[in-house]
N, C-alpha and C positions, 0 to 999 in steps of 0.2 A: 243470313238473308240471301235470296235466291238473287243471283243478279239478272241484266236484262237477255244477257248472250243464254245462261241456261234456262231462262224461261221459256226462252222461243224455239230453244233445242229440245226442249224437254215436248211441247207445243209437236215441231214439225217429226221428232221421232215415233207420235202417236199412230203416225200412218206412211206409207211411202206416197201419198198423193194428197196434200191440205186441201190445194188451190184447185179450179178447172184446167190451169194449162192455160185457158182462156186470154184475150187481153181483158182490161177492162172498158166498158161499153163508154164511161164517158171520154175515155184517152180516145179511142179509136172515132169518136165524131168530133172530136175537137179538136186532134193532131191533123184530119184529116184537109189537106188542103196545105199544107203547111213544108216549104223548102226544107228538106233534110238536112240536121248539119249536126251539132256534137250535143246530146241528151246524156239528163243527168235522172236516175232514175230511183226515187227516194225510197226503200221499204221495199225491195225489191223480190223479197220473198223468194218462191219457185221458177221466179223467172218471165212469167206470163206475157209483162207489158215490155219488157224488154227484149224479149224475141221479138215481138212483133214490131216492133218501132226499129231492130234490126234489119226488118223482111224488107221495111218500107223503106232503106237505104240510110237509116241515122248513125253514129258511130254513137256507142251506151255506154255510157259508165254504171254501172246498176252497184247498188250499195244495201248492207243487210244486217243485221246485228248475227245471225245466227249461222253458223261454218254450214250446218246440215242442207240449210234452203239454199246457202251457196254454192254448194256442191251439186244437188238434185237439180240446179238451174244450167251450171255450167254442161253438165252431162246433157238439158233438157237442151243447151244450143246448138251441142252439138250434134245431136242427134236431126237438127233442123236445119243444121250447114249456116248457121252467120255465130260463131266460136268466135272467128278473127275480127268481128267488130264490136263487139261486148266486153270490157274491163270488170270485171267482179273485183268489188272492193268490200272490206270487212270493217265497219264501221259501226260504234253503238253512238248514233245521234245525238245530237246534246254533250256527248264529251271530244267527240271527232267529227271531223266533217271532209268532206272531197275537195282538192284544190283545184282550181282553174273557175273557168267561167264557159257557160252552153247556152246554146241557142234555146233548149226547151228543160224544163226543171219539172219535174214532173214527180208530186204526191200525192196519191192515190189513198185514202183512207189510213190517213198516218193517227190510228186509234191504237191503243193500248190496252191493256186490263193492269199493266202494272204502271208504276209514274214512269210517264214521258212529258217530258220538259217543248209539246208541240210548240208552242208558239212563238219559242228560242229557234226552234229546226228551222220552221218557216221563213222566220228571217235571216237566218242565214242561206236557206233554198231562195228567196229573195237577192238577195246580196250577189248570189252565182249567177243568175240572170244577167247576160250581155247585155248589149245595148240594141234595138231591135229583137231579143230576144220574147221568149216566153215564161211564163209561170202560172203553170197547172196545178191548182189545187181542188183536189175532191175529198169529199168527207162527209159522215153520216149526220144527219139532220134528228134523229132517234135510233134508238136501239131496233135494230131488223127484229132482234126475237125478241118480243118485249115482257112475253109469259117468264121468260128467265132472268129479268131484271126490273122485275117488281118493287122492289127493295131500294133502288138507283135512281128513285123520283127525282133525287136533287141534280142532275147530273144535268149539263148546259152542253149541249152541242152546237156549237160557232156558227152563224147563218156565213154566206159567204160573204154580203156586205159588213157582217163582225171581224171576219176575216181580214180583212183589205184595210179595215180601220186600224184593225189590230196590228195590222201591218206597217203600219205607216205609209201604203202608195198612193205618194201624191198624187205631182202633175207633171213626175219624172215618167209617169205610168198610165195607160191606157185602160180602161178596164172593158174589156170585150166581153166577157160572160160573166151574170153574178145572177145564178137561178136555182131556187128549187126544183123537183123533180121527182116524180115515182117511179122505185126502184124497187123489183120482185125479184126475192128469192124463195127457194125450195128449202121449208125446212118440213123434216119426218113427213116428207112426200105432199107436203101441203104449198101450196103458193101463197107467201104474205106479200102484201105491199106496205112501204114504209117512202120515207122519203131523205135524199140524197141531196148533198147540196154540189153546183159546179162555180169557180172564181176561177177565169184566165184574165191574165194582163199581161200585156205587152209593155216591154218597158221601152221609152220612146230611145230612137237613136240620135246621138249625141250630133246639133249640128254646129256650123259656127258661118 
C-alpha cells in the first residue's frame, strides 16, 4: 500500500511547481486585520500561505506530510527573505501533530484523494487554538473539476456549519464566519466556478 508521505511525493514530484506560489484568497481576507502572533499552518504544501502570513509579521509553523513540498517551500522562503520565521515541520496528520498552541490555526483545503482521517485533524487544529485565538477552516463545498468525478456522487463535502457542529464549538467559541462562496479556477484554460465553504472562530479568552 502506497502510504500518505509517498503519495504526495509521488503528487509534488510530477512537476517542479504544483501550487501558484499564491496565498490562498480566503486566508488573505480573513487573516487580514488580525494582530500577528504564532501561526500554525496545516497542509502547508509549497509554501504559499505560509510566506505570506510570514510577510505580514506572523512567526509559522507550517506542517506537510511530503519532504519534496517541504523542501520546494523552504527554498521558496528563502528566496522571499522571512526563512528565520517559518519552522517546517514533517508531520503525516492524524498520526502526529505539532505541539504548543497559536494564535491562528489555519487549514486551508485539508482534502485528500487518499484516507485522511480530517475531522480527527480538525480537532486537534481546534485544541491548538489559544485562548483569544483563531481557527481557519476552508474547504471545498464540490469537487472544482466535477467532469473528472462523475463516479464520486456519493461524496459529502462538510458545509461550514457541519463543520463547527462536528467540531464541538461551543460557547467556549465565537463563530465569526460560516459562509459559502464562489470560487474560480483555470482548468485546460477554461474558468469553472464551483463553491468553497469559510468557518473562522475565535475561541473566547479565558476570564475570571
Amino acid at each position: 500500500m502506497t502510504t500518505a508521505e509517498e503519495h504526495w511525493d509521488a503528487r509534488y514530484a510530477e512537476s517542479t511547481r504544483i501550487w501558484s506560489g499564491k496565498p490562498n484568497a480566503a486566508l488573505v481576507v480573513e487573516v487580514a486585520g488580525l494582530t500577528p502572533g504564532r501561526a500554525l499552518d496545516l497542509g502547508s504544501g509549497e509554501g504559499g500561505d505560509a510566506i505570506w502570513l510570514a510577510q505580514q509579521g506572523w512567526q509559522v509553523t507550517a506542517v506537510d506530510v511530503s519532504p519534496i513540498a517541504l523542501g520546494r517551500a523552504e527554498q521558496h522562503a528563502k528566496e522571499a527573505g522571512v526563512d528565520e520565521q517559518i519552522e517546517w515541520q514533517h508531520h503525516e496528520l492524524g498520526k502526529s501533530f505539532p505541539t504548543g498552541t497559536f494564535d491562528l490555526v489555519s487549514a486551508q483545503f485539508l482534502h485528500s484523494t487518499i484516507d485522511l482521517p480530517r475531522e480527527q485533524i480538525l480537532r486537534q487544529a481546534a485544541q491548538a487554538v489559544a485562548a483569544g485565538g483563531i481557527l481557519l477552516v476552508e474547504g471545498h463545498l464540490e469537487f472544482p473539476d466535477k467532469a473528472r468525478h462523475d463516479g464520486h456522487a456519493d461524496v459529502h463535502f462538510p458545509t461550514p456549519a457541519e463543520v463547527a457542529a462536528d467540531l464541538g464549538l461551543g460557547d467556549d467559541w465565537e463563530i465569526l464566519t460560516s459562509a459559502a462562496h464562489d470560487s474560480v479556477k483555470v482548468i485546460d484554460g477554461n474558468e469553472v466556478h464551483y463553491q468553497d465553504g469559510t468557518l473562522k472562530a475565535r475561541r473566547r479568552a479565558v476570564t475570571t
